[in-house]
MDAnalysis code that builds the backbone (N, CA, C; Angstrom):
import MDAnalysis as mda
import numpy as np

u = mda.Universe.empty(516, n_residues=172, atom_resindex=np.repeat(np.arange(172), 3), trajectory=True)
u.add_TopologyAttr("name", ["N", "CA", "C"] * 172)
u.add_TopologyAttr("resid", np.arange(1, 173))
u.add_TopologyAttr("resname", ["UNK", "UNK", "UNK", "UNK", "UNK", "UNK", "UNK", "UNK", "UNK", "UNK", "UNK", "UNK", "UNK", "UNK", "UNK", "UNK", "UNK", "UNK", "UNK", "UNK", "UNK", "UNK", "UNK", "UNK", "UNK", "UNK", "UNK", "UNK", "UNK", "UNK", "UNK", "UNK", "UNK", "UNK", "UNK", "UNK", "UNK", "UNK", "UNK", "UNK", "UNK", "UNK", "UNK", "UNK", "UNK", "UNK", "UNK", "UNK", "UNK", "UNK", "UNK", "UNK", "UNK", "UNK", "UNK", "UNK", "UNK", "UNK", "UNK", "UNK", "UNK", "UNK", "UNK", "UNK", "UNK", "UNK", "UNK", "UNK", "UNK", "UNK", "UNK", "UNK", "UNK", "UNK", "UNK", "UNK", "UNK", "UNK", "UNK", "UNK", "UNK", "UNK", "UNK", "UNK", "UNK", "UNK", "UNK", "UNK", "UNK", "UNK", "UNK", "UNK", "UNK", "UNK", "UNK", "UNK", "UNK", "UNK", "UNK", "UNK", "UNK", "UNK", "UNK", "UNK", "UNK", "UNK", "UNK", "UNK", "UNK", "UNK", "UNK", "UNK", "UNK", "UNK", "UNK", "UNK", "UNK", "UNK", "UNK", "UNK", "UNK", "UNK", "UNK", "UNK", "UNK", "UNK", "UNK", "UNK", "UNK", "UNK", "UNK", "UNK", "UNK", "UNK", "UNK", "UNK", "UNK", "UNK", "UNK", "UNK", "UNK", "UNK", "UNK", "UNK", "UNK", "UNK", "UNK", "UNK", "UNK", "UNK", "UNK", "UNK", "UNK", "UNK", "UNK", "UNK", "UNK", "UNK", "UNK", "UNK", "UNK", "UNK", "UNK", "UNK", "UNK", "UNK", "UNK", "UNK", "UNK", "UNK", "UNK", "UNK"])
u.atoms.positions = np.array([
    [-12.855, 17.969, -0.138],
    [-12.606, 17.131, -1.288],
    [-11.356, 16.277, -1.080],
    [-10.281, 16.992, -0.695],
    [-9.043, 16.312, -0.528],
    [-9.313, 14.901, 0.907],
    [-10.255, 15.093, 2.090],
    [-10.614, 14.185, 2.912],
    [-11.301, 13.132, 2.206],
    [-11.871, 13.194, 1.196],
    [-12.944, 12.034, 0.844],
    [-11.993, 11.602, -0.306],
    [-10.971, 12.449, -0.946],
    [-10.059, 11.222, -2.109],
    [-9.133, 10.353, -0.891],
    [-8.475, 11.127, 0.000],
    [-7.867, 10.023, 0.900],
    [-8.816, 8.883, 1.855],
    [-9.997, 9.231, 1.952],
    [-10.666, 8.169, 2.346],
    [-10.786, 6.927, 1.596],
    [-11.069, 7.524, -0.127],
    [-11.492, 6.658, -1.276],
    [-10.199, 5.809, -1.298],
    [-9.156, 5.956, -1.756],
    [-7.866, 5.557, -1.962],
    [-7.657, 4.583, -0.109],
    [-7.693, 4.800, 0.828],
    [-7.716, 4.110, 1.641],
    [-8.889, 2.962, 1.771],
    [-9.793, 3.248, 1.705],
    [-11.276, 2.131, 1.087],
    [-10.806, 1.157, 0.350],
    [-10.058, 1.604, -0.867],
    [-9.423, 0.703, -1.770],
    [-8.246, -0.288, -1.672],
    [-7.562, 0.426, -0.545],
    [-6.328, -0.332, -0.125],
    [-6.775, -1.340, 0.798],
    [-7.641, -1.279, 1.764],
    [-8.148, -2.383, 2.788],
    [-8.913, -2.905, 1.807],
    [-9.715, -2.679, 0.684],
    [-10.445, -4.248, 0.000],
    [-10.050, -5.019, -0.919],
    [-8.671, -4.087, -1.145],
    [-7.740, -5.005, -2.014],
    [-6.737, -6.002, -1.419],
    [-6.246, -5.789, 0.042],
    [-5.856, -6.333, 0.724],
    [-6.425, -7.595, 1.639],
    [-7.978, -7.509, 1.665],
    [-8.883, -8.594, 1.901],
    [-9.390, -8.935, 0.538],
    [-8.832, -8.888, -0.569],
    [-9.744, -9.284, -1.551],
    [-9.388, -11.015, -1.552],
    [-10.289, -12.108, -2.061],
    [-9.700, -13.376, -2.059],
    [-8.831, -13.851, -3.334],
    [-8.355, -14.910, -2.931],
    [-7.301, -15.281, -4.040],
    [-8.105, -15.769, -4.933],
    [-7.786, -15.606, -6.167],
    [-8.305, -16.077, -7.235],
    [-8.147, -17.601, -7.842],
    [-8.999, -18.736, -6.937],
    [-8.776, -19.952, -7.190],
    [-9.369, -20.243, -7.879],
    [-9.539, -21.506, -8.262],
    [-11.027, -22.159, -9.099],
    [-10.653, -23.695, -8.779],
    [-10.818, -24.545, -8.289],
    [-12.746, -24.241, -7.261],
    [-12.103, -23.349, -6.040],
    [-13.357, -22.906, -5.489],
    [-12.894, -22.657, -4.009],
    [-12.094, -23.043, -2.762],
    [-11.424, -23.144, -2.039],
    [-10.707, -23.963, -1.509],
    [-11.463, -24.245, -0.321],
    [-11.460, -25.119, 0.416],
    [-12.079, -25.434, 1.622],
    [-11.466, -24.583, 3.079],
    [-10.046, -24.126, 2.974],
    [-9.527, -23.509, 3.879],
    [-8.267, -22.478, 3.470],
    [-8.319, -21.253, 3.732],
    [-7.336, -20.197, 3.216],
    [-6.937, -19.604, 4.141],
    [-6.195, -19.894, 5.136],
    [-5.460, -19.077, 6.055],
    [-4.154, -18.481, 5.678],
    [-4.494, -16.769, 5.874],
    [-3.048, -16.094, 5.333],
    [-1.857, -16.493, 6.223],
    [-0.854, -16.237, 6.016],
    [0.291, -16.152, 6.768],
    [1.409, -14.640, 6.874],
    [2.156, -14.499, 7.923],
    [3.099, -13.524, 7.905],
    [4.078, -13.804, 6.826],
    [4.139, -12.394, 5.430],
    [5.612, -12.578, 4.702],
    [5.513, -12.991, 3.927],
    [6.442, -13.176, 2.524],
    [5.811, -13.181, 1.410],
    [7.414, -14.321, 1.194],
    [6.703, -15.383, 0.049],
    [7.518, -16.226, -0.962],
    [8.608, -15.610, -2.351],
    [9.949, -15.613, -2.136],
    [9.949, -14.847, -3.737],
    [10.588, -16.127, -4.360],
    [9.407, -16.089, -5.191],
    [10.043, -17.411, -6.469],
    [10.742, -16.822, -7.773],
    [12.018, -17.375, -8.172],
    [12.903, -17.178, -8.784],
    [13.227, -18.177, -9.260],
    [14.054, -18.021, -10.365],
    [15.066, -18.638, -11.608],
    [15.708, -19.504, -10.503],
    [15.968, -19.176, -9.052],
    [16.890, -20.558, -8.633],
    [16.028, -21.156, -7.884],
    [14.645, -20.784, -7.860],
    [13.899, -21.642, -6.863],
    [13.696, -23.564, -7.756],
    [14.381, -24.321, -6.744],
    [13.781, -25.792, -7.233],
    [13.076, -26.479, -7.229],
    [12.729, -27.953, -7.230],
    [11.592, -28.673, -7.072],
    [12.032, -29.862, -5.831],
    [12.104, -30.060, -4.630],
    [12.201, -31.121, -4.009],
    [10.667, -32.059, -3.973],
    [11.063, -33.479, -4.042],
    [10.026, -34.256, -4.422],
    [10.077, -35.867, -3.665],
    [9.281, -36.203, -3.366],
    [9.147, -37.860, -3.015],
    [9.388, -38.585, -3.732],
    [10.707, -39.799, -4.259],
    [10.501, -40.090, -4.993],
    [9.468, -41.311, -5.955],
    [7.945, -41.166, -5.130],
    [6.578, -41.608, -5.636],
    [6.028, -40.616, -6.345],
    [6.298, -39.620, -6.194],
    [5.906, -38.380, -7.006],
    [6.862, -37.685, -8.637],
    [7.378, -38.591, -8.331],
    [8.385, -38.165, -9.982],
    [7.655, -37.633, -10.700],
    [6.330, -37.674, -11.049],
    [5.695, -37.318, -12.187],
    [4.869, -36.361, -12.195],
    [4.408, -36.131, -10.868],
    [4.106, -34.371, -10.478],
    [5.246, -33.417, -10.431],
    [6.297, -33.998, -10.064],
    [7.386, -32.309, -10.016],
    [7.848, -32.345, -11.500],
    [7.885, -33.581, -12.324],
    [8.396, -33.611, -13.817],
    [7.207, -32.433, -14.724],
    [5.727, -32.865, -14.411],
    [5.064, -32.190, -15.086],
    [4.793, -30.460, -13.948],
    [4.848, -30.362, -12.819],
    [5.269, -28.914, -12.664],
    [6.198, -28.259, -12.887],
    [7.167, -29.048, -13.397],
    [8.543, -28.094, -13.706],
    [8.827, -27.834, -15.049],
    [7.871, -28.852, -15.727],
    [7.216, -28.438, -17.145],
    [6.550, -26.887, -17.304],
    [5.370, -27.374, -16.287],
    [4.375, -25.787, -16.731],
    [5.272, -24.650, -15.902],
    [5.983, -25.025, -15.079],
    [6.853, -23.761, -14.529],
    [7.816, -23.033, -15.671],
    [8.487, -23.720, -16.199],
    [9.330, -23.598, -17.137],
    [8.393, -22.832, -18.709],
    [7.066, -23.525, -18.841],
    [6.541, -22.364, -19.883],
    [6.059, -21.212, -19.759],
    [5.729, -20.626, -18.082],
    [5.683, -19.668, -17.639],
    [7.053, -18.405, -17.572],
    [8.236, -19.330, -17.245],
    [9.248, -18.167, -16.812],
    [10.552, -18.335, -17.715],
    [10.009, -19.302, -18.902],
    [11.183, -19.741, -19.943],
    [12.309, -20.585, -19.127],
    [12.240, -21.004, -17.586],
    [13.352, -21.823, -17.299],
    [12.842, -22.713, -16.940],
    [13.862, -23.841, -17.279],
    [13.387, -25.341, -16.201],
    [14.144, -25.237, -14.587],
    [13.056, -25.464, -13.980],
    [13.356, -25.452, -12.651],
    [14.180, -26.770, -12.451],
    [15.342, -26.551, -11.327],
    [15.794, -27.620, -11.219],
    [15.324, -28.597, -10.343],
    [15.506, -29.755, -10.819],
    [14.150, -31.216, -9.854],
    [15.311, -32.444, -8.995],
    [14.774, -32.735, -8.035],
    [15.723, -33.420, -7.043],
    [14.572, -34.028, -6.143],
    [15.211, -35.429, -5.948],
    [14.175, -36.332, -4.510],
    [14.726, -35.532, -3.101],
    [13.385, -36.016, -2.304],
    [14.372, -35.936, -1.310],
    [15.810, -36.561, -0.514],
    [15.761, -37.926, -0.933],
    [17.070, -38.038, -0.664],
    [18.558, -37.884, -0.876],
    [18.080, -36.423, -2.148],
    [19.698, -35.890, -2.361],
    [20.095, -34.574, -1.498],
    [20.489, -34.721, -1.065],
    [21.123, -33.619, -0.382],
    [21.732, -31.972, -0.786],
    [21.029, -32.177, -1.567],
    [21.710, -30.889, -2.759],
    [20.789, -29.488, -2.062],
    [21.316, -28.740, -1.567],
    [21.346, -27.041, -1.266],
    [20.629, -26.669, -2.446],
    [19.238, -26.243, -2.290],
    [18.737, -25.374, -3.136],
    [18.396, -24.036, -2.545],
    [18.299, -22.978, -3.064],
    [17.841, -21.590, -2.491],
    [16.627, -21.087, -2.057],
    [16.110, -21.810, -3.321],
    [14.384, -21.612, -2.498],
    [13.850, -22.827, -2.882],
    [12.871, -23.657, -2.447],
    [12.433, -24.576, -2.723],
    [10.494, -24.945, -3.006],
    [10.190, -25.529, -3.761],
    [8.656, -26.352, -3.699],
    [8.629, -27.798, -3.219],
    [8.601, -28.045, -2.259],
    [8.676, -29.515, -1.420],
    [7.278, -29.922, -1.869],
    [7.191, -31.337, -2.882],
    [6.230, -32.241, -2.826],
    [6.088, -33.289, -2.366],
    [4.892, -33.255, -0.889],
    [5.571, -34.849, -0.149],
    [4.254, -35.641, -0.346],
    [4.761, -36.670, 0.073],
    [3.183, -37.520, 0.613],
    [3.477, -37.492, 2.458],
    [2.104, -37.696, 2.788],
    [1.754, -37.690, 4.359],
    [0.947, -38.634, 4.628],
    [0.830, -39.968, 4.710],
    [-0.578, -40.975, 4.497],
    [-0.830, -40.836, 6.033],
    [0.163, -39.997, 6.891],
    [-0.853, -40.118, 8.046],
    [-1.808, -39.101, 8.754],
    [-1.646, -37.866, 7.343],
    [-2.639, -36.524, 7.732],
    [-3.740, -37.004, 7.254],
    [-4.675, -36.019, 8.350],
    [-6.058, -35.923, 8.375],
    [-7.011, -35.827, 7.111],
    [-6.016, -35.560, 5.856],
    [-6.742, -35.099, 4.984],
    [-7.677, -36.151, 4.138],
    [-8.785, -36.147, 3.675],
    [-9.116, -36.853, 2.751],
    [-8.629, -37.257, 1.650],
    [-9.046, -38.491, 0.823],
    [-8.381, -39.078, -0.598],
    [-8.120, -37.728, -1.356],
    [-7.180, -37.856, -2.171],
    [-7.121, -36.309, -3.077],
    [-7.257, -34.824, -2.673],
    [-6.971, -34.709, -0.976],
    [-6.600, -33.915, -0.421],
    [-5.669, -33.005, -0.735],
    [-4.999, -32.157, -0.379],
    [-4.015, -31.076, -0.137],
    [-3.999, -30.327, 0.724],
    [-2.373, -30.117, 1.426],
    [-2.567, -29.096, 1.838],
    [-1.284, -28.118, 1.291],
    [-1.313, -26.596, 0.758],
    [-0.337, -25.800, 0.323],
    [0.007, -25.435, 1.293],
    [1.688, -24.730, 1.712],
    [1.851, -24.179, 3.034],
    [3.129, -22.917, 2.176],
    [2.785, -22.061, 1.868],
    [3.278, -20.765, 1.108],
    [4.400, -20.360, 2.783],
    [5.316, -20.395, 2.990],
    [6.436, -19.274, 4.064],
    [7.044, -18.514, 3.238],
    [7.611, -17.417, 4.405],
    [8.587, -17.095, 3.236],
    [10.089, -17.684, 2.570],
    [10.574, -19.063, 3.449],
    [11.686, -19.831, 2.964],
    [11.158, -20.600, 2.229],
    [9.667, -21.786, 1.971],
    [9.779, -22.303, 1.140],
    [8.023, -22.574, 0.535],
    [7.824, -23.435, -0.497],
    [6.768, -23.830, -0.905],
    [6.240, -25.554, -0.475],
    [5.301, -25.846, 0.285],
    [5.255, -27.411, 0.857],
    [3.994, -28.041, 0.781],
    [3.864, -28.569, -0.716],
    [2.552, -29.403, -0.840],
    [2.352, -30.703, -0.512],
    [1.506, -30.806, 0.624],
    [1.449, -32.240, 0.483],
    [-0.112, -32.624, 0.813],
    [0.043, -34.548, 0.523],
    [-1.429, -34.711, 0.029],
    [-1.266, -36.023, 0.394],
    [-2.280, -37.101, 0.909],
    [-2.631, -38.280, 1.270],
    [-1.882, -39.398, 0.223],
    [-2.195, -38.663, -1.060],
    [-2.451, -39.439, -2.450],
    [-1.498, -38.295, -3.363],
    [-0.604, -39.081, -4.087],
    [-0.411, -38.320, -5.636],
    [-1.258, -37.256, -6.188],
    [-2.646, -37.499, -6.523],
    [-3.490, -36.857, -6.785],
    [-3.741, -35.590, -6.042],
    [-3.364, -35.863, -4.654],
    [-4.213, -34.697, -3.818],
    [-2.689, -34.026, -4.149],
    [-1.257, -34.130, -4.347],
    [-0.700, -33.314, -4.696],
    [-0.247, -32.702, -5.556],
    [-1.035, -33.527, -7.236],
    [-1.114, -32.927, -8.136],
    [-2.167, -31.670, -7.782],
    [-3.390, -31.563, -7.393],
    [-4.064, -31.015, -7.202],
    [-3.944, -29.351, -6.846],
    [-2.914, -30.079, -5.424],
    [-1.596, -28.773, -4.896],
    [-1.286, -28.310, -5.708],
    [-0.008, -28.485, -6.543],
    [0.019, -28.116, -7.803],
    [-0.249, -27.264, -8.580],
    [-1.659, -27.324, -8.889],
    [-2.318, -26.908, -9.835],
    [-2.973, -25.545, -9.124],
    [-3.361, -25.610, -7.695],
    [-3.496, -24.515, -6.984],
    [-2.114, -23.495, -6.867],
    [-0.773, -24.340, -6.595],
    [0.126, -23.108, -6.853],
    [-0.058, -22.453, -8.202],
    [-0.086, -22.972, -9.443],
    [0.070, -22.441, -10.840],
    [-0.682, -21.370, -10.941],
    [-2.144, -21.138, -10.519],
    [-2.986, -20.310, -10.259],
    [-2.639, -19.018, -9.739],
    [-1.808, -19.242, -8.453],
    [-1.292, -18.002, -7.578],
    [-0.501, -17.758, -8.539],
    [0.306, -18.199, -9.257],
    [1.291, -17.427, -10.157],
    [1.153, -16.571, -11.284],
    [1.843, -15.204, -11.599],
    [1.085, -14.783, -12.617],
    [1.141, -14.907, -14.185],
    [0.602, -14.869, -15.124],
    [0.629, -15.435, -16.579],
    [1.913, -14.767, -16.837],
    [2.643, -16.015, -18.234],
    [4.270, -15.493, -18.313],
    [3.961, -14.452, -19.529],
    [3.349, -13.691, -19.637],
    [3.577, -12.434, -20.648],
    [3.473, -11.296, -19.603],
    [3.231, -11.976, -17.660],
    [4.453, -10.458, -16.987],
    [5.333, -10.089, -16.987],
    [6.168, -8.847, -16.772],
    [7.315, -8.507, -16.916],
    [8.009, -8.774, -15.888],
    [6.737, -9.181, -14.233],
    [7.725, -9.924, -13.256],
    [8.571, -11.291, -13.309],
    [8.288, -12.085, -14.569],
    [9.165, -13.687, -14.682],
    [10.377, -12.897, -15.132],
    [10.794, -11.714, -15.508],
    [12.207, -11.366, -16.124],
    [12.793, -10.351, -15.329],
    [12.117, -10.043, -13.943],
    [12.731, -8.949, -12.930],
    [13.649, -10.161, -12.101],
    [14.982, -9.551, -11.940],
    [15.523, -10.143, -11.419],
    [15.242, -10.577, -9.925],
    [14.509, -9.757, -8.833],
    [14.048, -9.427, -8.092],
    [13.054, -10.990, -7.721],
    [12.057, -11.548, -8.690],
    [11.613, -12.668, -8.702],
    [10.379, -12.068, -8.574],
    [9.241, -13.352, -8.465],
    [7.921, -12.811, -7.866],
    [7.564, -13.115, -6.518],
    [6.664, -12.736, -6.255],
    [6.260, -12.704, -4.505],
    [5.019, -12.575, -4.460],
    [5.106, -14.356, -3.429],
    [3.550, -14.952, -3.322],
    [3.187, -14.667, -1.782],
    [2.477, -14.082, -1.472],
    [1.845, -13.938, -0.237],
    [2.384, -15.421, 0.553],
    [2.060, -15.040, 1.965],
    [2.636, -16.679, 3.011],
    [0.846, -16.852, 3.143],
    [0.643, -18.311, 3.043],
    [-0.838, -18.487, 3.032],
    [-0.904, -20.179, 3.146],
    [-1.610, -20.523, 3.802],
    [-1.837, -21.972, 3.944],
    [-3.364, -22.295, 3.084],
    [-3.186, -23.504, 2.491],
    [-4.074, -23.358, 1.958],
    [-4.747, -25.239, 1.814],
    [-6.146, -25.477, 2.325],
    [-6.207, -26.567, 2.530],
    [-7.307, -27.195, 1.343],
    [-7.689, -27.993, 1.015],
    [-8.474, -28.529, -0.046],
    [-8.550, -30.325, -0.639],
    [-9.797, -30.191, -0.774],
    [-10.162, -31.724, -0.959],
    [-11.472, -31.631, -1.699],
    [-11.787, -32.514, -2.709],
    [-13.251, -32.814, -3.079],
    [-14.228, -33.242, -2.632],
    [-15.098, -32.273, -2.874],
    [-16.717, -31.923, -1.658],
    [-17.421, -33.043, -2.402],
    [-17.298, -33.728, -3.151],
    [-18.234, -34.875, -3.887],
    [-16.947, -36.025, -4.536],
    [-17.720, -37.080, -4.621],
    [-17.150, -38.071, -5.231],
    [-17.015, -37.905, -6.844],
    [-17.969, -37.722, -6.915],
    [-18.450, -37.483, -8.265],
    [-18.840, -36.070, -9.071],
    [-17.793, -35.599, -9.583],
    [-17.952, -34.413, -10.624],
    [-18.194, -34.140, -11.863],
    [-19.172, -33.509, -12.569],
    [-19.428, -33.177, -13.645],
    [-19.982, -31.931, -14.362],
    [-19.967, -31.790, -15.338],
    [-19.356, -30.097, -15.715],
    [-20.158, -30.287, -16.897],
    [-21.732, -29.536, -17.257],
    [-22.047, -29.084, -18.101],
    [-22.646, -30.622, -18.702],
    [-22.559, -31.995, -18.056],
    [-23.671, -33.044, -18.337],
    [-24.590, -33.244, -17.356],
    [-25.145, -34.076, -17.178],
    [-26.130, -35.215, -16.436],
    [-25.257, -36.152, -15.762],
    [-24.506, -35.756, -14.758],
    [-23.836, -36.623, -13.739],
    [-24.957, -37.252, -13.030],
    [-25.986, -37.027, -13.019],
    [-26.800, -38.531, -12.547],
    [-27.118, -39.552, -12.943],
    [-26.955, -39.691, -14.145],
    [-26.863, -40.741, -15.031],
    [-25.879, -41.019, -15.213],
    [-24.719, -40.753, -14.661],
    [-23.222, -41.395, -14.622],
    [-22.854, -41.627, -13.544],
    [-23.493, -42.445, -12.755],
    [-22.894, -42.967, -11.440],
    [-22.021, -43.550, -11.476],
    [-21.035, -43.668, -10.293],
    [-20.211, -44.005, -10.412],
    [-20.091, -45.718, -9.788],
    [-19.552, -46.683, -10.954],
    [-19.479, -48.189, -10.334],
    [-20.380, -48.699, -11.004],
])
C-alpha cells in the first residue's frame, strides 16, 4: 500500500510538472526555459518609446492585480531597475503582422512584436501567467515566480470571429 501511494503522489508530480500553461488561444510555440522570474513591487516597465500606450495600459492592469503601479520608463533613460518587462519593437524578426514573441529568464521579462499590436498581444499573454490579485502571493514579500519559458505567437487567420457568421463578414 505504502509503494502504490508513493507511486500515486509521484504520477502526480511529473503531470503537474508537464501540465500546459493555461493560455487562451493556444500559442503557436512554448518552449520552457531553465529558472524561474520573481515579479515584485520593484519589478518595472521598460518600453519603446512607440509603445507608450502598451506599458501605460499594462501597468494599469498590473497595478489592479498587486495594488501597485509599476514603475514605467523608455528605453532611453538610463534608470537601474531591479527586475524588469522590456517592451520592444523588432521590424526585422521573422515574426508575422501581430506577432509576439515572450522571453520569461530569470533576470528579466522581453516582449517583443513586429507591430504594437503583436506586443499588446504579448501582454496580454503575460497577464494570463499571472495569478488573480485575491492571491496571497501579490502581498508575500518574497514576490511571485513565473517559470523561464519562451513563448511565440501570431494569428492563424486574418479574420476572427466568435459566436457569428464570419463568412459573411469578409474582410474589405
Amino acid at each position: 500500500m505504502k509503494t502504490l501511494s508513493l507511486f500515486v503522489l509521484a504520477a502526480s508530480l511529473v503531470a503537474a510538472s508537464a501540465a500546459p500553461l493555461p493560455l487562451v488561444p493556444k500559442p503557436v510555440s512554448i518552449q520552457k526555459g531553465e529558472g524561474d522570474f520573481t515579479f515584485s513591487g520593484a519589478t518595472g516597465i521598460r518600453h519603446d518609446r512607440r509603445l507608450e500606450a502598451e506599458a501605460k495600459l499594462l501597468a494599469d492592469d498590473l497595478s489592479k492585480l498587486s495594488g501597485r503601479l509599476p514603475r514605467v520608463v523608455t528605453t532611453e533613460m538610463r534608470i537601474l531597475l531591479p527586475s524588469e518587462i522590456l517592451l520592444d519593437l523588432d521590424a526585422s524578426s521573422d515574426l508575422p503582422v501581430s506577432g509576439y514573441r515572450l522571453e520569461i529568464t530569470p533576470k528579466s521579462i522581453h516582449i517583443s512584436g513586429k507591430d504594437a499590436a503583436g506586443v499588446f498581444y504579448g501582454t496580454r499573454t503575460l497577464l494570463q501567467l499571472l495569478p488573480p490579485s485575491t492571491v496571497p502571493a501579490w502581498k508575500s514579500p518574497r514576490g511571485i515566480s513565473l517559470p523561464a519559458v519562451t513563448i511565440t505567437d501570431h494569428p492563424r487567420f486574418a479574420w476572427r470571429g466568435m459566436m457569428l457568421d464570419s463568412g459573411r463578414h469578409a474582410p474589405g
